[in-house]
N, C-alpha and C positions, 0 to 999 in steps of 0.2 A: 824440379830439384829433388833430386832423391837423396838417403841418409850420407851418401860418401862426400857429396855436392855440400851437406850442410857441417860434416864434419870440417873439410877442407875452408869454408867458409869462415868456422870456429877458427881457426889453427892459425890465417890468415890474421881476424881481428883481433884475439888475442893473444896475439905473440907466442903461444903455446910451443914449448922446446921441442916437439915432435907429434908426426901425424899420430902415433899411436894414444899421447897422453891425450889429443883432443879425441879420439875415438871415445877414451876411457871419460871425461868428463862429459860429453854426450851420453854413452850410452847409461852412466850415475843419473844424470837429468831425467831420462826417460823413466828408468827403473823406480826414481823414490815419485816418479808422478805414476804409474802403474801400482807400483806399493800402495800410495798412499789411498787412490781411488778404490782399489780391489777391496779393502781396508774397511772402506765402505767413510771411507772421509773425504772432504774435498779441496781440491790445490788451486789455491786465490794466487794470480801472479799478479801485481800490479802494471796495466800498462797492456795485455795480452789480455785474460781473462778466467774463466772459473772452468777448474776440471773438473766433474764428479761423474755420478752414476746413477741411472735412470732402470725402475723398473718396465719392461714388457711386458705386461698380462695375458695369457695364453687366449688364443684366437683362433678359429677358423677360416682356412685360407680354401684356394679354387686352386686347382691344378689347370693350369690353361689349356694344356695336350688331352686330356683325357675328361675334364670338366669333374675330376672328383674333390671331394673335399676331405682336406688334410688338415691334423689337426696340429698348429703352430704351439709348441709349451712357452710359457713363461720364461725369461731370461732376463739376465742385468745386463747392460749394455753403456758404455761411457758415454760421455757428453760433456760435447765443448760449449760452452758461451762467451764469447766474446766482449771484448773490453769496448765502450762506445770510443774509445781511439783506434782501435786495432776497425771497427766499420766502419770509419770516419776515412780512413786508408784505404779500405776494399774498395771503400762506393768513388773515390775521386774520380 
């Protein structure tokens, strides 16, 4: 399911008057969970689970092709955790 698949899905369940308003409440969804995590805060859904963001501490990695070693910086990077309903669904 890609973003079009999940917009159309919206649009369908909630009666949304046109495919564009559901694009537009989609793509508000994404945006204040992006905002809010970039933010350095974190977005509790109930029922789904916890957005926020994780530090990478800089590392040295192996270049496979050449066996050299490169040096990885530090970066933030998101992180989902799931809701034990939302695994309770994956694992059936």
């Amino acid at each position: 399911m890609n973003k079009a698949d999940v917009i159309e899905e919206f649009r369908q369940r909630t009666d949304a008057p046109s495919r564009a308003a559901a694009a537009r409440s989609v793509d508000a969804f994404i945006d204040i969970i992006v905002g809010t995590v970039a933010a350095g805060q974190e977005v509790r859904i109930g029922g789904l689970g916890v957005f926020d963001r994780d530090y990478r501490k800089a590392r040295e990695a192996r270049n496979p092709n050449t066996n050299e070693v490169v040096e990885v910086p530090g970066k933030w990077v998101m992180r989902f955790r799931p809701s034990t309903k939302v695994k309770a669904a994956v694992n059936k």
